[in-house]
C-alpha positions in Angstrom: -7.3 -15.0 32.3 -8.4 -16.1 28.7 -11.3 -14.4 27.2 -13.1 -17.3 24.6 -16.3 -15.9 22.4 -16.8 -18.8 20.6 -18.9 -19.4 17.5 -19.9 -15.7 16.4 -21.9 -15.8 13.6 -20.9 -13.0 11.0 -23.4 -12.7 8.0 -21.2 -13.7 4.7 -21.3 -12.6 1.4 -21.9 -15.9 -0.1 -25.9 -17.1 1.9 -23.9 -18.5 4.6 -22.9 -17.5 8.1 -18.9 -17.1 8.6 -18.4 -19.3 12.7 -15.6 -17.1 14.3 -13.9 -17.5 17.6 -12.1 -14.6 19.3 -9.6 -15.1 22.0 -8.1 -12.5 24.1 -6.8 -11.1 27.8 -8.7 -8.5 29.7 -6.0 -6.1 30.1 -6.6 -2.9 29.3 -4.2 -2.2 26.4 -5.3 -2.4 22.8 -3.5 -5.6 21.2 -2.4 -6.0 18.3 -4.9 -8.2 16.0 -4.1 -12.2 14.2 -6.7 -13.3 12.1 -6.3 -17.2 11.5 -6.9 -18.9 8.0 -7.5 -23.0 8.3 -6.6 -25.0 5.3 -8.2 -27.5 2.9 -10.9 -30.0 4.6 -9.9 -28.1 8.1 -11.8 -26.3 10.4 -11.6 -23.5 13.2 -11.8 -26.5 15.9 -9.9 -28.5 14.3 -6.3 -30.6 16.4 -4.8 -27.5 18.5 -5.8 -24.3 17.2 -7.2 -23.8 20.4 -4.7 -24.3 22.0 -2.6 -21.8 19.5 -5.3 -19.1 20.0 -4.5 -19.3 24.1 -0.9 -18.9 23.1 -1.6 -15.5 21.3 -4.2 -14.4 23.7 -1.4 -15.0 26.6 1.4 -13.2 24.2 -0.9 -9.8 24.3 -2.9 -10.4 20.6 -6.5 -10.3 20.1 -6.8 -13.8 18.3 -9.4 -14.5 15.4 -10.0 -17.5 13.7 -12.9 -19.0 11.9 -14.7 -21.6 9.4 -14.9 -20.5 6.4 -18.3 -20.4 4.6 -18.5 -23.2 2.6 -15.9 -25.6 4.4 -18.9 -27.7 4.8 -19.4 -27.1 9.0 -23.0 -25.5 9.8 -23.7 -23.8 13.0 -25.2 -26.5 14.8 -22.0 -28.4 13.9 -18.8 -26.5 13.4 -16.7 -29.5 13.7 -16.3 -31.7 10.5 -18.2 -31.4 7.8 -22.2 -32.5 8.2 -22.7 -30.3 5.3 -21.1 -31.9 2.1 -23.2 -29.9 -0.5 -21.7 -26.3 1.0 -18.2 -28.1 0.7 -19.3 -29.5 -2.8 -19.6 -25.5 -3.9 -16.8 -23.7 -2.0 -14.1 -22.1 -4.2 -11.0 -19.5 -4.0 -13.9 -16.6 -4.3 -15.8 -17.5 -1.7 -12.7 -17.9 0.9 -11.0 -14.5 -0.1 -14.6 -12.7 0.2 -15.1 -14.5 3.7 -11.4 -13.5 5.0 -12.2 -10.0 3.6 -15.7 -10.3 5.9 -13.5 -10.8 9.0 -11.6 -8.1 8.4 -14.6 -5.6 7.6 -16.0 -6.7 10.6 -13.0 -6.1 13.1 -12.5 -2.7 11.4 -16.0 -1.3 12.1 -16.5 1.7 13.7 -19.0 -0.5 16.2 -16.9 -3.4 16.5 -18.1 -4.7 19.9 -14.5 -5.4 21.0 -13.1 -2.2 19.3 -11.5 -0.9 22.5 -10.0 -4.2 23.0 -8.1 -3.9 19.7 -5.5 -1.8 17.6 -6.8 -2.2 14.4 -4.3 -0.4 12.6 -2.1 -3.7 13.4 -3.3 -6.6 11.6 -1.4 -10.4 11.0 -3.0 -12.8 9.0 -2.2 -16.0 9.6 -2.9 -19.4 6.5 -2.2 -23.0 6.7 -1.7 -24.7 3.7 -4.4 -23.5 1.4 -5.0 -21.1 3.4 -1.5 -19.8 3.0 -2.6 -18.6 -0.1 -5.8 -16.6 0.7 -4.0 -14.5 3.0 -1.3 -13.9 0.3 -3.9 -13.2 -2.2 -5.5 -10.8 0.6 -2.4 -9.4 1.7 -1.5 -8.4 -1.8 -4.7 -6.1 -2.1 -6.1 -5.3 1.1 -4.1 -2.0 3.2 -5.5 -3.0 6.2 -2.9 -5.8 6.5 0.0 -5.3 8.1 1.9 -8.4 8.6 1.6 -12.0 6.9 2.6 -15.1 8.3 2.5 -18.0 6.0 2.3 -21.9 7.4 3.0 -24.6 5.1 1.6 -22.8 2.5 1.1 -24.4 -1.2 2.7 -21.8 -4.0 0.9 -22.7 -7.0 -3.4 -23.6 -7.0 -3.8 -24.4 -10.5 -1.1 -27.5 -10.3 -3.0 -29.2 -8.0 -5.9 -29.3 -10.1 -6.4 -32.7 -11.6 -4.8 -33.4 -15.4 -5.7 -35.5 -18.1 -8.7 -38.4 -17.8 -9.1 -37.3 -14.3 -9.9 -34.0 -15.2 -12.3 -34.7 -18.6 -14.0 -37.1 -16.7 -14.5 -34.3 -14.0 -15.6 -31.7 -16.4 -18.1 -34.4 -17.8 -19.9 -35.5 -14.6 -19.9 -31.6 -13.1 -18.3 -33.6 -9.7 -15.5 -35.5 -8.2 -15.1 -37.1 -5.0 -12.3 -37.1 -2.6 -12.5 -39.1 0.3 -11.3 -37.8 3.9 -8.8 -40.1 5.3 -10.4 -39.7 8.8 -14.1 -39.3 8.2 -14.2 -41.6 5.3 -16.8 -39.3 3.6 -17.0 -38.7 0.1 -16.4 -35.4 -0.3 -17.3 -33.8 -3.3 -15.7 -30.7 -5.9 -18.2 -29.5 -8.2 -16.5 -28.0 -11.3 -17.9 -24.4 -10.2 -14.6 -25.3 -8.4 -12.3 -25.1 -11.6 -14.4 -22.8 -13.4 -14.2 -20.0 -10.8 -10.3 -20.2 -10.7 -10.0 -20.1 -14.2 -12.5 -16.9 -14.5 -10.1 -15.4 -11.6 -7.1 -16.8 -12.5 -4.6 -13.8 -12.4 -5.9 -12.9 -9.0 -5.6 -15.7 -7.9 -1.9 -16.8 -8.8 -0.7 -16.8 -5.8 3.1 -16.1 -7.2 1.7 -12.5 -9.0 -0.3 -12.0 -5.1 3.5 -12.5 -3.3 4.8 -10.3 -5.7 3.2 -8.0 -4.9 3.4 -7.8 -1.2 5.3 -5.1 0.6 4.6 -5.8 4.2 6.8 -8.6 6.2 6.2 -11.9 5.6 7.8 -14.8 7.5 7.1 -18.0 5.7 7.1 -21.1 7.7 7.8 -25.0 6.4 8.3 -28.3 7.6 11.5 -30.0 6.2 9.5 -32.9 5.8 6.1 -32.0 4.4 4.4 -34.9 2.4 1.0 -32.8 1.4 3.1 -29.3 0.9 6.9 -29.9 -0.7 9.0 -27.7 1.1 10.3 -26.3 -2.4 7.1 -24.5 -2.5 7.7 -21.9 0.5 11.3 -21.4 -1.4 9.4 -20.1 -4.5 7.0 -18.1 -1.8 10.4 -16.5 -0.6 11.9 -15.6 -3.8 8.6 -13.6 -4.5 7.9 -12.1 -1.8 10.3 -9.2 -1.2 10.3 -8.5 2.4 10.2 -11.7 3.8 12.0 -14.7 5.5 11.7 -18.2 5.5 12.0 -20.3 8.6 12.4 -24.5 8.1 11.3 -26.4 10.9 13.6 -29.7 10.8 11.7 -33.1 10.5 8.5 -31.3 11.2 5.7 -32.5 8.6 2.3 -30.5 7.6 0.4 -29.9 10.3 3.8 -29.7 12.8 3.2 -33.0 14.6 -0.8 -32.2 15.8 -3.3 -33.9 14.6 -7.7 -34.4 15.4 -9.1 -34.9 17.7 -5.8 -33.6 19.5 -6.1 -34.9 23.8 -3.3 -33.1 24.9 -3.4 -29.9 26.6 0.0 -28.7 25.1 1.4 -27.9 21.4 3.6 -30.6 19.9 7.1 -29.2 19.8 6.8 -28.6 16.4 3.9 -26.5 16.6 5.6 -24.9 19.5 8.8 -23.7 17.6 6.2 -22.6 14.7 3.7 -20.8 17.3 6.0 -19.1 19.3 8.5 -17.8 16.4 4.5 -16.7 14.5 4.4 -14.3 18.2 8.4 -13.1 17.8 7.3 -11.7 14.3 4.0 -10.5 14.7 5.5 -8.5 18.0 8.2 -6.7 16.1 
C-alpha cells in the first residue's frame, strides 16, 4: 500500500511556502529518493503526476514532488494559479533556491521520514523548464546522484522575447501571456529578464550540462511542438555521461493532459515513466 503526505508546507527562501507531496511504500527498506521538477505554468497536481508518483512509490522510491514558490498556486489552492502576482515575480533564482530547499530538507538530520529513505541516492527529475533547474542543480549540488531530464528546453535566454516585443516589455515593467486552458492573463514582470541576465552564466543551462559527471538519461518526444526535439540532442552532446531516449510520435507532455480522468498513464507517459525507474534503479 501507497503512502500519500500531501501538501507539506516547507518554509522557502523566497517569503513563500514550497507545497510538497511525498509518496512512498511502507516497507521497511530505505529507498532510494526522486525529487520531481514541474515545468512552466505547471503544477505538482497537475494531468498524471499522481499517478507517476504511485508508479515510483510501487517501483521501491521515496517520491517528491512539489509547487514551486512562485508558480502562482497558494496553499489554500495548489491547483492552478489563483495567485497571478507570485507568478508575475517568479524567476530562474527563485526555482533553483526552492529545489535546493527540498533537498536540504530531505537531507536533515531530523527528516521525519529519514528512516524511510537513503539519502545518499538522489534522482532529480524536470519537465520542460524544469529540465533545466535540475541541470543547473545537478551541476553544483553533490548531493545529486542521478538526473533524468524530460522534454527539457536547452537554451533559456532564446526564449526570451526579441525586438518590439521585448522594448515594449522592458518599457511597461510587464507582459502578459495568456494560458490556453485558464484563459488568464498571466503576467512576467521584467525582474524576470533582469534576474537571468544578473545570473546568466549560472544559468546557461549548456555550461550546467557540461559540467555534469553523474548519469543522465535525457528523454524527448519525436514530436514535440513547445520543446524541438533538437534541443535534448544539444543536452546530449554536453552532457558527458548521459543517453538520450526518443519516444516516437510522443509530443510534450507524452499524451496526458489536465484535468487527466483516467486512472492509468497514457502509453507515452508509460514508456517515459517506466524507462525514468530502469535508470534511476541501476
Amino acid at each position: 500500500m501507497i503512502v500519500k503526505n500531501k501538501n507539506l508546507l516547507l518554509e522557502g527562501k523566497h517569503q513563500k511556502p514550497i507545497l510538497t507531496d511525498v509518496f512512498y511504500k511502507e516497507e521497511q527498506f530505505q529507498k532510494p529518493v526522486v525529487i520531481f521538477c514541474h515545468g512552466y505554468k505547471g503544477f505538482k497536481d497537475w494531468g498524471a503526476w499522481d499517478i507517476v508518483a504511485e508508479a515510483f512509490a510501487n517501483a521501491g522510491f521515496f517520491f517528491v514532488k512539489f509547487n514551486f514558490s512562485h508558480n502562482g498556486g497558494t496553499i489554500q489552492q495548489p491547483i492552478d494559479f489563483p495567485d497571478l502576482e507570485a507568478f508575475g515575480r517568479n524567476n530562474y533564482m527563485k526555482e533553483v533556491d526552492d529545489l535546493t530547499t527540498v533537498i536540504d530538507w530531505i537531507t536533515l538530520p531530523d527528516f521525519e521520514f529519514k528512516n524511510k529513505i537513503d539519502n545518499s541516492n538522489i534522482t532529480l527529475i524536470g519537465h520542460s523548464r524544469g529540465g533545466g533547474i535540475v541541470t543547473i542543480k545537478a551541476a553544483e549540488d553533490s548531493r545529486v546522484t542521478k538526473l533524468i531530464t524530460w522534454a527539457s528546453v536547452s537554451d533559456y535566454k532564446s526564449r526570451f522575447p526579441k525586438g518590439e516585443t521585448f522594448d515594449k516589455w522592458k518599457k511597461d515593467g510587464v507582459m502578459y501571456i495568456e494560458n490556453g486552458r485558464t484563459k488568464q492573463k498571466m503576467p512576467h514582470y521584467f525582474q524576470f529578464y533582469t534576474s537571468y541576465i544578473e545570473n546568466e552564466e549560472r544559468f546557461n543551462i549548456a555550461i550546467a550540462a557540461k559540467k555534469i559527471l553523474i548519469p543522465h538519461l535525457i528523454i524527448h518526444g519525436t514530436k514535440d511542438p513547445t520543446v524541438n526535439v533538437q534541443e535534448s540532442k544539444q543536452i546530449k552532446d554536453w552532457s558527458v555521461d548521459s543517453e538520450l531516449f526518443l519516444v516516437n510520435e510522443a509530443d510534450h507532455v507524452f499524451g496526458i493532459k489536465h484535468p487527466w480522468e483516467n486512472k492509468n498513464l497514457s502509453k507515452d507517459l508509460e514508456i517515459v515513466v517506466q524507462k525514468s525507474i530502469d535508470f534511476a534503479s541501476l
